[in-house]
C-alpha positions as CSV (number, residue, x, y, z in Angstrom):
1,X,-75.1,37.2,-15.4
2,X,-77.5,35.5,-18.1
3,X,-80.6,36.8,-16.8
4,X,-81.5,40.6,-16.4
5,X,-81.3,42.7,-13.8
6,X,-84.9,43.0,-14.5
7,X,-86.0,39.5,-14.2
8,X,-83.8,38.6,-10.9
9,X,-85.8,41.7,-9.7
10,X,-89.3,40.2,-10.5
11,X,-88.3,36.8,-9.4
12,X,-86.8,37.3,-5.9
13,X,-88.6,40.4,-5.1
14,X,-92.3,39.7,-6.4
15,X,-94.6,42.5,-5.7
16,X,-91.3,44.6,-4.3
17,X,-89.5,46.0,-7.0
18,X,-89.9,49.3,-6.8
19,X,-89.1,49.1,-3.3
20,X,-85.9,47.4,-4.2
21,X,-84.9,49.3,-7.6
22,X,-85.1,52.6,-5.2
23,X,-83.0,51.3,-2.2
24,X,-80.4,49.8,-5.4
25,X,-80.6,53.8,-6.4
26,X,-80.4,55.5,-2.9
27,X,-77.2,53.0,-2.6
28,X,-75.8,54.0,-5.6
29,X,-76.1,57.7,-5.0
30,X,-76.4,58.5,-0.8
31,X,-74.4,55.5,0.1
32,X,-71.6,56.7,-2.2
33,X,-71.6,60.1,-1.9
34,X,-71.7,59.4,2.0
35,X,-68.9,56.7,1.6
36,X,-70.7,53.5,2.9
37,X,-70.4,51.8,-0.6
38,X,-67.1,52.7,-2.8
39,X,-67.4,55.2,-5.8
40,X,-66.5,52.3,-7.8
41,X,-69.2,50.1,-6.7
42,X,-72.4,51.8,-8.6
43,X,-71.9,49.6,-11.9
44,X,-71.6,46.5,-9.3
45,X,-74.5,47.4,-7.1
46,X,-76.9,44.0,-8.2
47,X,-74.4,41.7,-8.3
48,X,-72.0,42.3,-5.5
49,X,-74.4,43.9,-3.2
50,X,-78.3,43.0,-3.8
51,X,-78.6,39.8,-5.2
52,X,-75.2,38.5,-2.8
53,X,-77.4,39.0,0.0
54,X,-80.4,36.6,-1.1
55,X,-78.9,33.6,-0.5
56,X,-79.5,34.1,3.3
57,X,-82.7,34.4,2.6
58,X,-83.6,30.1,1.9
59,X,-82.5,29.6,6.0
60,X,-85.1,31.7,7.5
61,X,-88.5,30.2,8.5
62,X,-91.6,32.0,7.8
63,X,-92.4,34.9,10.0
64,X,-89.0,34.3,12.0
65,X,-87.5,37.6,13.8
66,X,-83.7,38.7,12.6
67,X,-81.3,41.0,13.4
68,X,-78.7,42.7,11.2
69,X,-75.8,43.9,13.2
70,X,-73.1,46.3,11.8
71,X,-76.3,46.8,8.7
72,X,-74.2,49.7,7.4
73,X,-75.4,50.4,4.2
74,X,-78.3,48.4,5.2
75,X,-76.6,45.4,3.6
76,X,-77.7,41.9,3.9
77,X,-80.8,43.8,6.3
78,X,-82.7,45.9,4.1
79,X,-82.4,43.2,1.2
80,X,-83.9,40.7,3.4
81,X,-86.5,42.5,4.7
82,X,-87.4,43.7,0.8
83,X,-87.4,39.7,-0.6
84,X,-88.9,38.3,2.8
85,X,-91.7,40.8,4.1
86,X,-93.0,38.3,6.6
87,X,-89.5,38.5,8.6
88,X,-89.3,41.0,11.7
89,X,-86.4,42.5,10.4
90,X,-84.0,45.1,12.9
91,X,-81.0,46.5,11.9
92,X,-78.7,47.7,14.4
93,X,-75.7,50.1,13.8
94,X,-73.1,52.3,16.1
95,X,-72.5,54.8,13.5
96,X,-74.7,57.9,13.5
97,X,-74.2,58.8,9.9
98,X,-74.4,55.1,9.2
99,X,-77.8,55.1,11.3
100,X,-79.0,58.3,9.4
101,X,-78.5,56.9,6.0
102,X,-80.9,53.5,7.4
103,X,-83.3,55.8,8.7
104,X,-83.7,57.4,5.2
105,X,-83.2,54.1,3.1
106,X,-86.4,52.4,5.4
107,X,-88.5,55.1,6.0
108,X,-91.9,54.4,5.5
109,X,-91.0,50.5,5.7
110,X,-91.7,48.4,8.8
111,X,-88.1,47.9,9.4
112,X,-86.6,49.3,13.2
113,X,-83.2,50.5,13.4
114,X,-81.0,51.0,16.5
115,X,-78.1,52.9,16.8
116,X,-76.1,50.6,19.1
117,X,-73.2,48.6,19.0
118,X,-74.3,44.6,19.1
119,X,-72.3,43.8,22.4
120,X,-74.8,46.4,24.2
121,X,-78.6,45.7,22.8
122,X,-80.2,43.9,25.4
123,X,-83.2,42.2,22.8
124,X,-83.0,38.8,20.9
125,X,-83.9,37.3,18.0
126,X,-84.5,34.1,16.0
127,X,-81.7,34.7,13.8
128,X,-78.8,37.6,13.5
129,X,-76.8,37.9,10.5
130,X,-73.6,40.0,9.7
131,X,-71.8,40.7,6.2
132,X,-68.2,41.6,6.7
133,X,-68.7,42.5,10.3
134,X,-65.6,40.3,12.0
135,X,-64.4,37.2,12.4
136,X,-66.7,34.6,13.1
137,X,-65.4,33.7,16.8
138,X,-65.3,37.9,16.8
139,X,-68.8,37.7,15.6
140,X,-70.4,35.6,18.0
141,X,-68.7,36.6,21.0
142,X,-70.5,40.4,19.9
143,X,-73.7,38.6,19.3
144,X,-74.5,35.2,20.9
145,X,-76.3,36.6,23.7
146,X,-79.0,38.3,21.0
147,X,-79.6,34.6,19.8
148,X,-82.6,32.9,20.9
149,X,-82.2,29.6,22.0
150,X,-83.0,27.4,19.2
151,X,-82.4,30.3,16.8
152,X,-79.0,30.8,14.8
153,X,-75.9,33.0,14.3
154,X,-76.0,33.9,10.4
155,X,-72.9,34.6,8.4
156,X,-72.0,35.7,4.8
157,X,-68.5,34.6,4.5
158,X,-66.7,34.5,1.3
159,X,-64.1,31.7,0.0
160,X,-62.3,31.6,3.3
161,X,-65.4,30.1,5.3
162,X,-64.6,26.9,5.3
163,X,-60.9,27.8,7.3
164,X,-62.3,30.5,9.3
165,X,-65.2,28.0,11.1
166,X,-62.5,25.1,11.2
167,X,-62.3,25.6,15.2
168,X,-65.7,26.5,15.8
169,X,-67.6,23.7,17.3
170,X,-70.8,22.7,15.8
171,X,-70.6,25.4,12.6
172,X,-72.2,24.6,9.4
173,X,-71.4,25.9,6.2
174,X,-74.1,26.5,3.8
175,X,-73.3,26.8,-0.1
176,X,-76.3,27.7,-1.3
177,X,-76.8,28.7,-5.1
178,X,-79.6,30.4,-6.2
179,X,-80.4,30.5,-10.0
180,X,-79.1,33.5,-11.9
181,X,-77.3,34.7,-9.1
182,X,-74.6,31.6,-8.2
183,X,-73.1,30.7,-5.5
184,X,-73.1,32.1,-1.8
185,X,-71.4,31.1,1.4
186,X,-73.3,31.5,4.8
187,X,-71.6,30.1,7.9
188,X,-74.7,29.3,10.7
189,X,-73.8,28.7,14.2
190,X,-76.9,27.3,15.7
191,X,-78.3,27.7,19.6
192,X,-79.3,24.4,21.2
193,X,-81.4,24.3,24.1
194,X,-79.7,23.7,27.3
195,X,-79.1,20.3,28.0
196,X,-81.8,18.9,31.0
């Protein structure tokens, strides 16, 4: 990367660093020693983890509501809700220890977390995304019905995107690149209204 850590930090997380530089730490040393990140992935943490997950961030409208399902290590969920405070953001997990580690990363933030599996929360959004969750037909039979109409199914997909959403109808594939960071793939499924 040609820019510093530092500098992505003040640019895409303006008036949230610290919040961000702590959840980058709490990753580094909880979500290893717990084993929701690799041991090998500390060095990596900004690149492959943090920034990755921005690039989600240019398709949500102000103040829109957005579910994380399978958040894990709170990844692309927490990172939203850190660059984007005016998003609703919920992050839903089935994994106790998974759901105890969320707890502790977003405590005192205004992010919810439920422990549940996807197929079984009964709530919707504007938007859900998933990073390496399933496959996308996987992925939005598990989360289509939390989908508001109008709202969208969010993926992060890596170079495979484009063959993985060749038989979904109506999928879009979004290359965003953001500077400093580079390129990201998110696949969005959109919800039309019904037909009248």
């Amino acid at each position: 990367m040609e820019q510093s850590v530092e500098g992505l930090v003040g640019r895409y997380f303006p008036e949230r660093e610290a919040e961000i530089a702590a959840f980058a730490e709490f990753l580094v040393s909880a979500g290893i020693e717990r084993g929701l990140i690799g041991p090998r992935e500390g060095e990596r943490i900004w690149d492959r983890h943090i920034f990755n997950c921005l690039h989600i961030t240019t398709l949500l409208p102000q103040g829109a509501s957005l579910f994380d399902i399978g958040s894990g290590a709170g990844l692309p969920g927490i990172v939203i809700a850190l660059a984007r405070p005016d998003l609703q953001v919920t992050l839903i997990e089935p994994l106790e220890r998974r759901v105890e580690f969320l707890k502790e990363a977003t405590a005192g933030t205004s992010i919810e977390v439920i422990r549940g599996r996807a197929q079984d929360v009964k709530k919707t959004a504007d938007f859900v995304t998933a990073r390496a969750v399933a496959p996308l037909e996987k992925l939005k039979k598990m989360s289509w019905h939390m989908v508001k109409t109008n709202g969208a199914l969010l993926a992060m997909k890596g170079e495979g995107a484009a063959a993985e959403m060749a038989d979904m109808k109506n999928a879009k594939l979004h290359e965003i690149t953001l500077e400093g960071i580079g390129l990201g793939r998110i696949v969005e499924l959109r919800k039309g209204s019904a037909p009248l």
